[in-house]
Structures are given as C-alpha cells and as structure tokens.
PDB file of N, CA, C and O in Angstrom:
ATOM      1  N   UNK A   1      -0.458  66.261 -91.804  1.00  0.00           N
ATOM      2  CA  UNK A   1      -0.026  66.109 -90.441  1.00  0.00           C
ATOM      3  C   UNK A   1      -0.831  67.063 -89.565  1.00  0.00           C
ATOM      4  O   UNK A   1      -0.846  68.260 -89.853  1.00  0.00           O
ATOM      5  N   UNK A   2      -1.536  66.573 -88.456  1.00  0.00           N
ATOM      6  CA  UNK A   2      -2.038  67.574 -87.526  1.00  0.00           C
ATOM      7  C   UNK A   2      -0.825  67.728 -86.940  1.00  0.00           C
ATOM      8  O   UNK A   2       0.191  67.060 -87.129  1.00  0.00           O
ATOM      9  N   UNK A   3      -1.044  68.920 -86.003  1.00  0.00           N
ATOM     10  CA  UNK A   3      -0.222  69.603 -85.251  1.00  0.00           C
ATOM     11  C   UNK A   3      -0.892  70.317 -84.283  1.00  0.00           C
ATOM     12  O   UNK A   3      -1.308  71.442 -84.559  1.00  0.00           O
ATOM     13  N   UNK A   4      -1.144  69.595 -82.641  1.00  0.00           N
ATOM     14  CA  UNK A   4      -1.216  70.148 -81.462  1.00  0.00           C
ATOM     15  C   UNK A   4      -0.791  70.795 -80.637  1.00  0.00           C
ATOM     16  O   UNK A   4       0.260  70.448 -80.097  1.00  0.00           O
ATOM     17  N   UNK A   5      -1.645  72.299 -80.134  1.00  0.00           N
ATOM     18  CA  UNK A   5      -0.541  73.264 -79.698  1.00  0.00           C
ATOM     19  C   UNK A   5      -1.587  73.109 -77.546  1.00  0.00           C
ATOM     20  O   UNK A   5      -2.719  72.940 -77.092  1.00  0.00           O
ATOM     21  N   UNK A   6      -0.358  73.293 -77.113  1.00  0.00           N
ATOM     22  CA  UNK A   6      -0.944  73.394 -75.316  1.00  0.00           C
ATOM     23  C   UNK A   6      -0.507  74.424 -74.675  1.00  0.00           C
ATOM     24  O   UNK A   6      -0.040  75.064 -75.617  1.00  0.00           O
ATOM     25  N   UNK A   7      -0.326  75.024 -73.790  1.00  0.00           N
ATOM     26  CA  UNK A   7       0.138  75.570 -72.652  1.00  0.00           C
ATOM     27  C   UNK A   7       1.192  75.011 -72.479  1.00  0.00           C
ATOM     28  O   UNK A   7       0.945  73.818 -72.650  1.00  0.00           O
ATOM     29  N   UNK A   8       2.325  75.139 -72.221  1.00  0.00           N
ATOM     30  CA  UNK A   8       3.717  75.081 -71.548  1.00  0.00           C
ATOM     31  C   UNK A   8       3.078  75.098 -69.799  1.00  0.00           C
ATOM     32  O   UNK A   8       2.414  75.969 -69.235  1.00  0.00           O
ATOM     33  N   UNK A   9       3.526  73.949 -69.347  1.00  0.00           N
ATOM     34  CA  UNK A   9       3.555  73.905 -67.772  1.00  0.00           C
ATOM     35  C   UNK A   9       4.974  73.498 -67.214  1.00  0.00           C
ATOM     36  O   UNK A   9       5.905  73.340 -68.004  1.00  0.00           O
ATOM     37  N   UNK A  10       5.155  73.315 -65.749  1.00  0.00           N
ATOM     38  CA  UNK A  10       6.010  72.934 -65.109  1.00  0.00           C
ATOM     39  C   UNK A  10       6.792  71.706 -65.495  1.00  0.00           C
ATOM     40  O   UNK A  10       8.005  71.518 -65.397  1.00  0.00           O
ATOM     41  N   UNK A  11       6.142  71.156 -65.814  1.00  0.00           N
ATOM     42  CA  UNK A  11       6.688  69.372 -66.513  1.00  0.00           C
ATOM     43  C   UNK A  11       7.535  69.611 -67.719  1.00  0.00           C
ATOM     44  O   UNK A  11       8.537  68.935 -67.951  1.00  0.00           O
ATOM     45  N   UNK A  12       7.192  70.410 -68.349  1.00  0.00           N
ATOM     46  CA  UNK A  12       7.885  70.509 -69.638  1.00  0.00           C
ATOM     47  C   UNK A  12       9.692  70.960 -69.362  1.00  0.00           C
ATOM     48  O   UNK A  12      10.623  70.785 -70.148  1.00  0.00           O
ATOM     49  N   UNK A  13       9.728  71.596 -67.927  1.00  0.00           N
ATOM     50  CA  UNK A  13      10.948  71.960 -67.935  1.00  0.00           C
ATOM     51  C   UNK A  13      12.179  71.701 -68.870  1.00  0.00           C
ATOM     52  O   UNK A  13      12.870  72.481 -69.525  1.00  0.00           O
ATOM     53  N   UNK A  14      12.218  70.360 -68.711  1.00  0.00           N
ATOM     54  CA  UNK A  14      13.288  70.064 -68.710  1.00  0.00           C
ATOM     55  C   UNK A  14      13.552  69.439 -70.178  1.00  0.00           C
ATOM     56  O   UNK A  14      14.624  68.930 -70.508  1.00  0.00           O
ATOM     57  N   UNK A  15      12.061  69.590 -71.267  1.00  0.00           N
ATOM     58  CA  UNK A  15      12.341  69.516 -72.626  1.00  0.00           C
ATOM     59  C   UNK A  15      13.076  70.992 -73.141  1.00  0.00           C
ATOM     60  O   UNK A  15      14.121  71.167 -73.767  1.00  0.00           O
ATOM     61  N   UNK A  16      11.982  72.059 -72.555  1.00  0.00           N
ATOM     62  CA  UNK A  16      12.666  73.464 -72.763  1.00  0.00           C
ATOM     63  C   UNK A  16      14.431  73.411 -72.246  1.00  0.00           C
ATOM     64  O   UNK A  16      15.317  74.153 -72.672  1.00  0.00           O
ATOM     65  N   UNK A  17      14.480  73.048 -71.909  1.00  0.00           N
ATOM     66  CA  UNK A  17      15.959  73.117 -71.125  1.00  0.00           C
ATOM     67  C   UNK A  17      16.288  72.598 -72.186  1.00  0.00           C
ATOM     68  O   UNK A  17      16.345  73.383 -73.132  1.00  0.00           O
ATOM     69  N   UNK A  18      16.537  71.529 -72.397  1.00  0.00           N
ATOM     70  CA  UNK A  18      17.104  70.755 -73.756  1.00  0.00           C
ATOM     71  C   UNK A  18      17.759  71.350 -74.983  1.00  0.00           C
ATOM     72  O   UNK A  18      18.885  71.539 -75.443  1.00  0.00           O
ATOM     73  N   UNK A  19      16.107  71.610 -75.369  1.00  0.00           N
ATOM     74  CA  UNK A  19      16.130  72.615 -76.772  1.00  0.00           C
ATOM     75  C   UNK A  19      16.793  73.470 -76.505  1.00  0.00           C
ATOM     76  O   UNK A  19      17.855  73.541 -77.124  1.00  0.00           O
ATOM     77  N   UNK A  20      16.510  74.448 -75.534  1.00  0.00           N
ATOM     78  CA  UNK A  20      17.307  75.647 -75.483  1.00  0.00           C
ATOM     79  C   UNK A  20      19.127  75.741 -75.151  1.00  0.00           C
ATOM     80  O   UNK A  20      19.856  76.722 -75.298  1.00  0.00           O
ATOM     81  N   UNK A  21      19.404  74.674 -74.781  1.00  0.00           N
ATOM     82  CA  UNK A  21      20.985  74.765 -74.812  1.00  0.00           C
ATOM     83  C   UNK A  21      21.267  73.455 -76.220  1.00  0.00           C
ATOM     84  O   UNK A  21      22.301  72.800 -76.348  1.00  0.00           O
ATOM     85  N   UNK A  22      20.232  73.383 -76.979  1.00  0.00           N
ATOM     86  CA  UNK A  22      21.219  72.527 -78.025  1.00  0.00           C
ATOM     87  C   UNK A  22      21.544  73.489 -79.195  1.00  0.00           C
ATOM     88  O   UNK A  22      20.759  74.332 -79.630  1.00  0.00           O
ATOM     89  N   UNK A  23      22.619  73.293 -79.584  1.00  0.00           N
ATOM     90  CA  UNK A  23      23.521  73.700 -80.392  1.00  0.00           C
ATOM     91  C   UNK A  23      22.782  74.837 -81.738  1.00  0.00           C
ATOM     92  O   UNK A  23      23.189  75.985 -81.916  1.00  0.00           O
ATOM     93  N   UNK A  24      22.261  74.534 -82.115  1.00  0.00           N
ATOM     94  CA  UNK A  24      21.687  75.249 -83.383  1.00  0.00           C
ATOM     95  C   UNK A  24      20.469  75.907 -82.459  1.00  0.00           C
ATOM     96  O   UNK A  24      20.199  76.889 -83.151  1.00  0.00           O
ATOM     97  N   UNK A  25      19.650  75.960 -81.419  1.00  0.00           N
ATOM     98  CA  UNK A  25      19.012  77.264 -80.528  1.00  0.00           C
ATOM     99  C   UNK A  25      20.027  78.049 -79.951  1.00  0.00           C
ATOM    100  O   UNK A  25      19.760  79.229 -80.180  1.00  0.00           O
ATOM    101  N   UNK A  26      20.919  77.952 -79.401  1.00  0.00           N
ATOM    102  CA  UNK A  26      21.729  78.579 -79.129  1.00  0.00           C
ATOM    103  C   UNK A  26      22.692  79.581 -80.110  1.00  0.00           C
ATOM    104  O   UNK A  26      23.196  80.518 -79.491  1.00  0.00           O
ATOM    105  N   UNK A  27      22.959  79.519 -81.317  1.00  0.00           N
ATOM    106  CA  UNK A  27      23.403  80.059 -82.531  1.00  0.00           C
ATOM    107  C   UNK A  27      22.492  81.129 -82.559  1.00  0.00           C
ATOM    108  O   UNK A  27      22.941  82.269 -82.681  1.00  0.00           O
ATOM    109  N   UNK A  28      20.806  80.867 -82.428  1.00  0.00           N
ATOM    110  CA  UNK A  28      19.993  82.601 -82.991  1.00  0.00           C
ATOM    111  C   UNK A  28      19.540  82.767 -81.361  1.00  0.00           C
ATOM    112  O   UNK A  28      18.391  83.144 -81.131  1.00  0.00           O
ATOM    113  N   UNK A  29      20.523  82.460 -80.160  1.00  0.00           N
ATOM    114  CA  UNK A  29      19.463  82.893 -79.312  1.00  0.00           C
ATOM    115  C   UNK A  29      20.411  84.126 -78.736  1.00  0.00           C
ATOM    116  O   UNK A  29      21.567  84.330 -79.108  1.00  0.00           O
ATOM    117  N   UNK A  30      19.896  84.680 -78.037  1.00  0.00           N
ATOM    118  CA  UNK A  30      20.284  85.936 -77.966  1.00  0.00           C
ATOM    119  C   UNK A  30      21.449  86.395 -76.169  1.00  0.00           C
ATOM    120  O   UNK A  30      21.941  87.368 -75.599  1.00  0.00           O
ATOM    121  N   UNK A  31      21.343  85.192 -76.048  1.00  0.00           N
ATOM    122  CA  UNK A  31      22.692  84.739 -75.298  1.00  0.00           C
ATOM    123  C   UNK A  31      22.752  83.353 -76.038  1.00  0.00           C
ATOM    124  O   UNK A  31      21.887  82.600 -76.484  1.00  0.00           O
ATOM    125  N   UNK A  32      24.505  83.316 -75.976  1.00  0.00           N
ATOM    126  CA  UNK A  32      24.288  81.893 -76.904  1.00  0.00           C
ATOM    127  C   UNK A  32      25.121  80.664 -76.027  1.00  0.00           C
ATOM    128  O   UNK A  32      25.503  79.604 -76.523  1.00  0.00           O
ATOM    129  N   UNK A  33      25.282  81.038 -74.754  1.00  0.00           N
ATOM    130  CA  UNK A  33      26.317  80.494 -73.925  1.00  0.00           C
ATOM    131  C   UNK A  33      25.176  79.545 -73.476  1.00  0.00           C
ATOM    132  O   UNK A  33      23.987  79.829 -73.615  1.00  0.00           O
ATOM    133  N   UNK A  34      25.689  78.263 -72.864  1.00  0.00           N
ATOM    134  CA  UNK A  34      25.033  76.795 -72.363  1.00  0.00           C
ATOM    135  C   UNK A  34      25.041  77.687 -71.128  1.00  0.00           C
ATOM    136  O   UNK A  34      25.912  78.489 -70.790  1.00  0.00           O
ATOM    137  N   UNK A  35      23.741  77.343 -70.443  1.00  0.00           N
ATOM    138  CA  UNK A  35      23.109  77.747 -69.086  1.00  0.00           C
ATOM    139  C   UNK A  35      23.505  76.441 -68.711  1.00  0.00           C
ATOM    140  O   UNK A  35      23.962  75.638 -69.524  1.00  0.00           O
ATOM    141  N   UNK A  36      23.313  76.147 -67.247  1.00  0.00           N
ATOM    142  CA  UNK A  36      23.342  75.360 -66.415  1.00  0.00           C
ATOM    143  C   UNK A  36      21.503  75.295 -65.796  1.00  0.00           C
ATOM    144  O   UNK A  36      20.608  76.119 -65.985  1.00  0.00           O
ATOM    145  N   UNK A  37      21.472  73.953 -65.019  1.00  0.00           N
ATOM    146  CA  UNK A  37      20.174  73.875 -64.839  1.00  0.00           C
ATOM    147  C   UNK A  37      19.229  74.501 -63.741  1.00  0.00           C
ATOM    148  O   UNK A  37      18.001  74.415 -63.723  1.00  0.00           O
ATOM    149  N   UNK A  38      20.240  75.312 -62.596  1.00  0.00           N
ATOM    150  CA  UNK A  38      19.914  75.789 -61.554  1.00  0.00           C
ATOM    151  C   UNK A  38      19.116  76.791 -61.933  1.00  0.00           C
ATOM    152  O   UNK A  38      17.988  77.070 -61.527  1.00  0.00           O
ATOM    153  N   UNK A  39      20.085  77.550 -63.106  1.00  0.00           N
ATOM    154  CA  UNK A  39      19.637  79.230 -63.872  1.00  0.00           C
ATOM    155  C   UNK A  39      18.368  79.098 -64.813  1.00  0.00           C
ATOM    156  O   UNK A  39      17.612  80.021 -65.114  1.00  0.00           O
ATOM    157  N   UNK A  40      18.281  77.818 -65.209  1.00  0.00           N
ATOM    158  CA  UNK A  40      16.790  77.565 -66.367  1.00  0.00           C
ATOM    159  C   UNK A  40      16.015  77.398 -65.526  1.00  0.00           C
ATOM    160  O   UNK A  40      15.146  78.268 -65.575  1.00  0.00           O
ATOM    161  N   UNK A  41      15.821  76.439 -64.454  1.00  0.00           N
ATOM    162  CA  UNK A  41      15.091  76.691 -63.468  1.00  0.00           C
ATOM    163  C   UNK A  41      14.210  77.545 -62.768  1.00  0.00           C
ATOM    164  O   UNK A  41      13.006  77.334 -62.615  1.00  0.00           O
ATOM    165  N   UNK A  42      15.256  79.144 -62.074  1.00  0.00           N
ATOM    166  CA  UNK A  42      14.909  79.859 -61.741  1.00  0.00           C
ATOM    167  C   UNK A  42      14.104  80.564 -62.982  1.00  0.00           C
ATOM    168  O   UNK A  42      12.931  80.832 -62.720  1.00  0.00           O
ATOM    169  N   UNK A  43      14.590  80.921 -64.370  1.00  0.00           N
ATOM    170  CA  UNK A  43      13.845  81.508 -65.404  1.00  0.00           C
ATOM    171  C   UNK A  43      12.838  80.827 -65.500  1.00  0.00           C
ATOM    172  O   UNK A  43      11.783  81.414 -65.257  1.00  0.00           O
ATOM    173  N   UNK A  44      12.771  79.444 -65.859  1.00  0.00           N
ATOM    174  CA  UNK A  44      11.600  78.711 -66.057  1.00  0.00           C
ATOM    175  C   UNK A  44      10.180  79.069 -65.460  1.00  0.00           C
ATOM    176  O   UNK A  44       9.154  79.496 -65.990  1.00  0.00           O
ATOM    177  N   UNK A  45      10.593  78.644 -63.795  1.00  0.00           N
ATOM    178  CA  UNK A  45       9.502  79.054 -62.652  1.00  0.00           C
ATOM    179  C   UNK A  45       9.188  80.229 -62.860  1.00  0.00           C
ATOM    180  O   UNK A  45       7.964  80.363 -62.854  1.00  0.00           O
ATOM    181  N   UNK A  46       9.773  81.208 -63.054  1.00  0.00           N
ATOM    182  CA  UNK A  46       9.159  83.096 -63.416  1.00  0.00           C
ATOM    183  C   UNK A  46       8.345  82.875 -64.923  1.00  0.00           C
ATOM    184  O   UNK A  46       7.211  83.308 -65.123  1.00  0.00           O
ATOM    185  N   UNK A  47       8.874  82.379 -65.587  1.00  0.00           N
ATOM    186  CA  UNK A  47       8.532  82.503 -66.874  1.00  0.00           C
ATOM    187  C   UNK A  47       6.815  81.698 -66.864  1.00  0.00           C
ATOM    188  O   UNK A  47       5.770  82.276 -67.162  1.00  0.00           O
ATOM    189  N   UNK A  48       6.917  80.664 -66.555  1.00  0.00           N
ATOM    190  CA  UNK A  48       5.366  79.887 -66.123  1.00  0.00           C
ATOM    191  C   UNK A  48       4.466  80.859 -65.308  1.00  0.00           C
ATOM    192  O   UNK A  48       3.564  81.448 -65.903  1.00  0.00           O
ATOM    193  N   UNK A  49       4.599  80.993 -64.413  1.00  0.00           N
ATOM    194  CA  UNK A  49       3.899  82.283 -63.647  1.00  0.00           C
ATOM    195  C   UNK A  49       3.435  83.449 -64.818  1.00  0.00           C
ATOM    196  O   UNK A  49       2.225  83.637 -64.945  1.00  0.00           O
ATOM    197  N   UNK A  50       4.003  83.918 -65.330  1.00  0.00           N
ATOM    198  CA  UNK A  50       3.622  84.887 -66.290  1.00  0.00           C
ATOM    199  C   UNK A  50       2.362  84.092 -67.685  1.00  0.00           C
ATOM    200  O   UNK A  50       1.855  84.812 -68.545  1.00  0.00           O
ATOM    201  N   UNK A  51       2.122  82.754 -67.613  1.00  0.00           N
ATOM    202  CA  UNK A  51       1.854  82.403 -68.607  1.00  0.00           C
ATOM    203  C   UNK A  51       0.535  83.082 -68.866  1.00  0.00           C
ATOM    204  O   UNK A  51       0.387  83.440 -70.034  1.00  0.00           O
ATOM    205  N   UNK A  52      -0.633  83.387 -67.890  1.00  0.00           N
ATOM    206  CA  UNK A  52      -1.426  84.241 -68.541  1.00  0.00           C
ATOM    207  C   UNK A  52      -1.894  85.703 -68.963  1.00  0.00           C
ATOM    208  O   UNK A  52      -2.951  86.299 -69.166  1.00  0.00           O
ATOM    209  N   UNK A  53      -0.473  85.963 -68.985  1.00  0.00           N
ATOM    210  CA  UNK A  53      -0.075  87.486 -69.987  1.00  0.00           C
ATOM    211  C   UNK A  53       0.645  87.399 -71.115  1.00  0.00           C
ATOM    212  O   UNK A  53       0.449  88.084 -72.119  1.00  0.00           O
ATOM    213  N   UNK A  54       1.942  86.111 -70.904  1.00  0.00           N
ATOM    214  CA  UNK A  54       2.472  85.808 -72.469  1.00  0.00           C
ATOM    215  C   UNK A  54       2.466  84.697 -72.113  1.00  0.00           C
ATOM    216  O   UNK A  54       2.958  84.118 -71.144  1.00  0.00           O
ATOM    217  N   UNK A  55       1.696  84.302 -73.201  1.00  0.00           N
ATOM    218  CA  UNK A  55       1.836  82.949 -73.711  1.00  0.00           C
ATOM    219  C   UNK A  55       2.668  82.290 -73.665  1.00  0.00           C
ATOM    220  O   UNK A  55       3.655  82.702 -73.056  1.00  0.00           O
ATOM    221  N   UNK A  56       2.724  80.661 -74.399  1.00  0.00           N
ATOM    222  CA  UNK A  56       4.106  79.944 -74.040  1.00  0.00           C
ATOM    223  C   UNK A  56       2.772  78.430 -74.491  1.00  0.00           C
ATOM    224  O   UNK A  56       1.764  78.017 -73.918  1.00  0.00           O
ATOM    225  N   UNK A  57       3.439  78.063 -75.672  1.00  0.00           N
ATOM    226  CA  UNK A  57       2.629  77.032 -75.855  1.00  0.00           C
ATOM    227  C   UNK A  57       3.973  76.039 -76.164  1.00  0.00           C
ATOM    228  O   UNK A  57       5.132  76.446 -76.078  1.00  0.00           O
ATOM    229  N   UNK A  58       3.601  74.707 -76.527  1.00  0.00           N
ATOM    230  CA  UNK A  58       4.212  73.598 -76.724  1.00  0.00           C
ATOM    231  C   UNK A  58       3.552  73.154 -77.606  1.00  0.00           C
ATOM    232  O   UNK A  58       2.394  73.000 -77.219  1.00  0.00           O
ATOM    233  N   UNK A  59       3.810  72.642 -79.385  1.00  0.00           N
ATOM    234  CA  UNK A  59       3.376  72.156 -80.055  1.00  0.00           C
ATOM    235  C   UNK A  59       4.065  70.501 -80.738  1.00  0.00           C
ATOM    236  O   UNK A  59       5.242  70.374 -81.075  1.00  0.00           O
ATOM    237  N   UNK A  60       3.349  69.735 -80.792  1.00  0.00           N
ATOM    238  CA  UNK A  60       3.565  68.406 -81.024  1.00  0.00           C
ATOM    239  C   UNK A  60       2.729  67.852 -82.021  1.00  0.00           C
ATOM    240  O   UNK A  60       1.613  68.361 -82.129  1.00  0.00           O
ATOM    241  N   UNK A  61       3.086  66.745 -82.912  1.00  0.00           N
ATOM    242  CA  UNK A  61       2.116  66.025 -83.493  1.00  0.00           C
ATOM    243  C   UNK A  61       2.156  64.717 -83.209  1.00  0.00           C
ATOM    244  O   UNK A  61       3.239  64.441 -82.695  1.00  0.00           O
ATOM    245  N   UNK A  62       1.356  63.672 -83.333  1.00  0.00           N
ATOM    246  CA  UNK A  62       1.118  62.283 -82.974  1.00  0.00           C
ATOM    247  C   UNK A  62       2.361  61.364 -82.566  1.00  0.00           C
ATOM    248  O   UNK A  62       2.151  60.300 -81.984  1.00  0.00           O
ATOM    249  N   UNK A  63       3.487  61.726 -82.836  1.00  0.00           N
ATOM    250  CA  UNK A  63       4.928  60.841 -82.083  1.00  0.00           C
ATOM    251  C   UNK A  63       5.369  61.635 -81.299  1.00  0.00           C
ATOM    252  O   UNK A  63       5.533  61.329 -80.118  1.00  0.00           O
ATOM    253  N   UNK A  64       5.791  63.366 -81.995  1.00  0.00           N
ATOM    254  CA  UNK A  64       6.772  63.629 -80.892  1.00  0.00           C
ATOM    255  C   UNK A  64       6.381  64.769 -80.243  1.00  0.00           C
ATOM    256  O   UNK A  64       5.157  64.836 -80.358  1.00  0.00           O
ATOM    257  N   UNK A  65       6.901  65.922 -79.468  1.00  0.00           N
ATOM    258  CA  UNK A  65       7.474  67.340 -79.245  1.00  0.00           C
ATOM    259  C   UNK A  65       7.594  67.925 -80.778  1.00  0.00           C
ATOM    260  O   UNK A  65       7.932  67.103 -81.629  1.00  0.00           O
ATOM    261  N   UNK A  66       7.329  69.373 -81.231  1.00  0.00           N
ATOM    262  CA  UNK A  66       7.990  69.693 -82.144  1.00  0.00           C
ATOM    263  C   UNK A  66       8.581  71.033 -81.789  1.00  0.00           C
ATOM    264  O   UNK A  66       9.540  71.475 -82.421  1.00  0.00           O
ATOM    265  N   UNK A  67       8.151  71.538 -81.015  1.00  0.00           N
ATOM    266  CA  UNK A  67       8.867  72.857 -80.750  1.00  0.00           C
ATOM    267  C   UNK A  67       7.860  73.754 -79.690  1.00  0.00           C
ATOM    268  O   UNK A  67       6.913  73.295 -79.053  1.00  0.00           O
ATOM    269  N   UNK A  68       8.334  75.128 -79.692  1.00  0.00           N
ATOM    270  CA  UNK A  68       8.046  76.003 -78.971  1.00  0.00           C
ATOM    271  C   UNK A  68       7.172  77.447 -79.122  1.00  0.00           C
ATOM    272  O   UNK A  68       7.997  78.244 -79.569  1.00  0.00           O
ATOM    273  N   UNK A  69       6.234  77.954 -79.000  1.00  0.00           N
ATOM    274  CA  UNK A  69       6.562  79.441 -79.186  1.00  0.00           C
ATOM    275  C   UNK A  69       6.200  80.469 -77.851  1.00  0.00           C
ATOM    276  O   UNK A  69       5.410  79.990 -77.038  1.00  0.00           O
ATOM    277  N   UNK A  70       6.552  81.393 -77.665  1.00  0.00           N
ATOM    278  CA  UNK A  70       6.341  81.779 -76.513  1.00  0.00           C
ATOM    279  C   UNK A  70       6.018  83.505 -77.090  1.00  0.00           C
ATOM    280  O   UNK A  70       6.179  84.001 -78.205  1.00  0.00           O
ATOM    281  N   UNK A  71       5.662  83.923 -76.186  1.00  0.00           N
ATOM    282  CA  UNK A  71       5.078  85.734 -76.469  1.00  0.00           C
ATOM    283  C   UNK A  71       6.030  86.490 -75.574  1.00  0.00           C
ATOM    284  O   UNK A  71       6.189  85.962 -74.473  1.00  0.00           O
ATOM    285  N   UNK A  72       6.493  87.261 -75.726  1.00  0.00           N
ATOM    286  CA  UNK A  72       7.060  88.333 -74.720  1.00  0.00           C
ATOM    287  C   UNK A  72       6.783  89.729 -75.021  1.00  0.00           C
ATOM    288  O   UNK A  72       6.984  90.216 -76.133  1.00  0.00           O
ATOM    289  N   UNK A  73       6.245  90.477 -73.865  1.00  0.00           N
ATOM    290  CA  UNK A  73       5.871  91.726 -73.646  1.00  0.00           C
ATOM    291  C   UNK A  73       4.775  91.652 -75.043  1.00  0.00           C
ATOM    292  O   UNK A  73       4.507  92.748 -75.533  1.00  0.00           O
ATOM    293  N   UNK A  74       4.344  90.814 -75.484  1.00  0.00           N
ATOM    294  CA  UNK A  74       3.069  90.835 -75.917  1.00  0.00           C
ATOM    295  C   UNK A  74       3.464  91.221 -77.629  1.00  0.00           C
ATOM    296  O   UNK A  74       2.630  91.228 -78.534  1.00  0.00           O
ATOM    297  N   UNK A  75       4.661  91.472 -77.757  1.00  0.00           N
ATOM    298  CA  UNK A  75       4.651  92.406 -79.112  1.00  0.00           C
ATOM    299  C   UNK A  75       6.096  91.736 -79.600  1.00  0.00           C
ATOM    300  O   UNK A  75       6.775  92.365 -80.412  1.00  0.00           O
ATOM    301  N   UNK A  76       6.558  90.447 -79.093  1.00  0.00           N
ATOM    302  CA  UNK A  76       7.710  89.941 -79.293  1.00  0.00           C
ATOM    303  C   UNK A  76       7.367  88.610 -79.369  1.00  0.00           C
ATOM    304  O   UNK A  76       6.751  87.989 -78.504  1.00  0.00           O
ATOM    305  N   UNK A  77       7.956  87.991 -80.881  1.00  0.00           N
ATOM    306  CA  UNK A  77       7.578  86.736 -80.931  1.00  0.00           C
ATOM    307  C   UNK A  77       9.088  85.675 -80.989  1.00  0.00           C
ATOM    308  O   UNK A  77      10.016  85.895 -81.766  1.00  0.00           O
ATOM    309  N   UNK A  78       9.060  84.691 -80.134  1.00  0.00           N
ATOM    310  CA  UNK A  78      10.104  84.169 -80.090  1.00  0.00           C
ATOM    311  C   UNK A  78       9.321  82.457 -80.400  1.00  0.00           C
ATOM    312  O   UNK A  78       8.411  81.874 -79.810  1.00  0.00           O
ATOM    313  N   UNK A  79      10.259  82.031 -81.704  1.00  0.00           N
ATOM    314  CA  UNK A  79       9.814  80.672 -81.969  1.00  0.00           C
ATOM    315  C   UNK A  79      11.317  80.248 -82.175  1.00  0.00           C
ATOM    316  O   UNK A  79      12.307  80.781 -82.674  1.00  0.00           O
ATOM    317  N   UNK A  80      10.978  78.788 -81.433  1.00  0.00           N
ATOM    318  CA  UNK A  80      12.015  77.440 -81.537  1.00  0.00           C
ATOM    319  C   UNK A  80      11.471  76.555 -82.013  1.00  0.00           C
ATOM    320  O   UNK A  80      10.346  76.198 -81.662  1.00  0.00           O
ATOM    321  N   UNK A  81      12.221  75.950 -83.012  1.00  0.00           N
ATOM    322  CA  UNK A  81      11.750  74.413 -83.919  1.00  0.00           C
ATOM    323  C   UNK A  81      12.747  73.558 -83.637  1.00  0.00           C
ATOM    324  O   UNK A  81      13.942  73.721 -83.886  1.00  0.00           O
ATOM    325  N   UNK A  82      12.132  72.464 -83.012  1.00  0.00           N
ATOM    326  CA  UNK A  82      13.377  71.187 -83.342  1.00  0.00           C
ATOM    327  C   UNK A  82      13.982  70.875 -84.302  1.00  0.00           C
ATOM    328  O   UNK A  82      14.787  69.946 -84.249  1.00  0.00           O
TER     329      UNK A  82
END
C-alpha cells in the first residue's frame, strides 16, 4: 500500500473536526470532552497559520483519508489514526 502524506490546509477542517471528536480520539486526547464547531474553528484557523513552524500533515492512500500527524513546539508528537 502506498501512503501519501500533504500539508493540512483550510479545507480539511472539517475532516479534523470529525476525527477529533469521534469517540476512540477523544479517549487518548488530552481533553476528552466533544468540542463544538465554533471552538475547532477558532483552534483550527490558529493552528494552520502556524503550519510553517509545526507541521500538520494529512496522510491518505488511494481510497481514503487515513489519519493525521501534527508537531507541536517542535519536540511533541501528536498522531491520530482512523
């Protein structure tokens, strides 16, 4: 299986949104309460802006989405798998 990794942009919002309030991301995430979409939003838009200091890719293979990984403060690795 290949596996294609991109940049996370604006469009993706609302897959990140998804993942991140479904049930089993929410269990290891480190608030585990369902956000609403106003509040992913506002994080989202900050979080994109930062993308060329931490990363934030989107990886997929030939059908679907498969997940996430993103960088924080450069020395923090946060991965989500569908």
């Amino acid at each position: 299986m290949t596996i294609h990794a991109r940049s996370a942009t604006l469009a993706d919002s609302e897959l990140i949104f998804a993942w991140r309030n479904h049930e089993r991301s929410r269990k290891y995430s480190t608030n585990n309460q369902v956000i609403d979409m106003a509040e992913h939003e506002k994080w989202y838009q900050n979080r994109i802006k930062q993308i060329e200091d931490q990363s934030f890719w989107i990886f997929s293979n030939k059908t679907s989405k498969l997940g996430y990984v993103r960088l924080i403060d450069q020395f923090i690795l946060k991965i989500l798998l569908r």
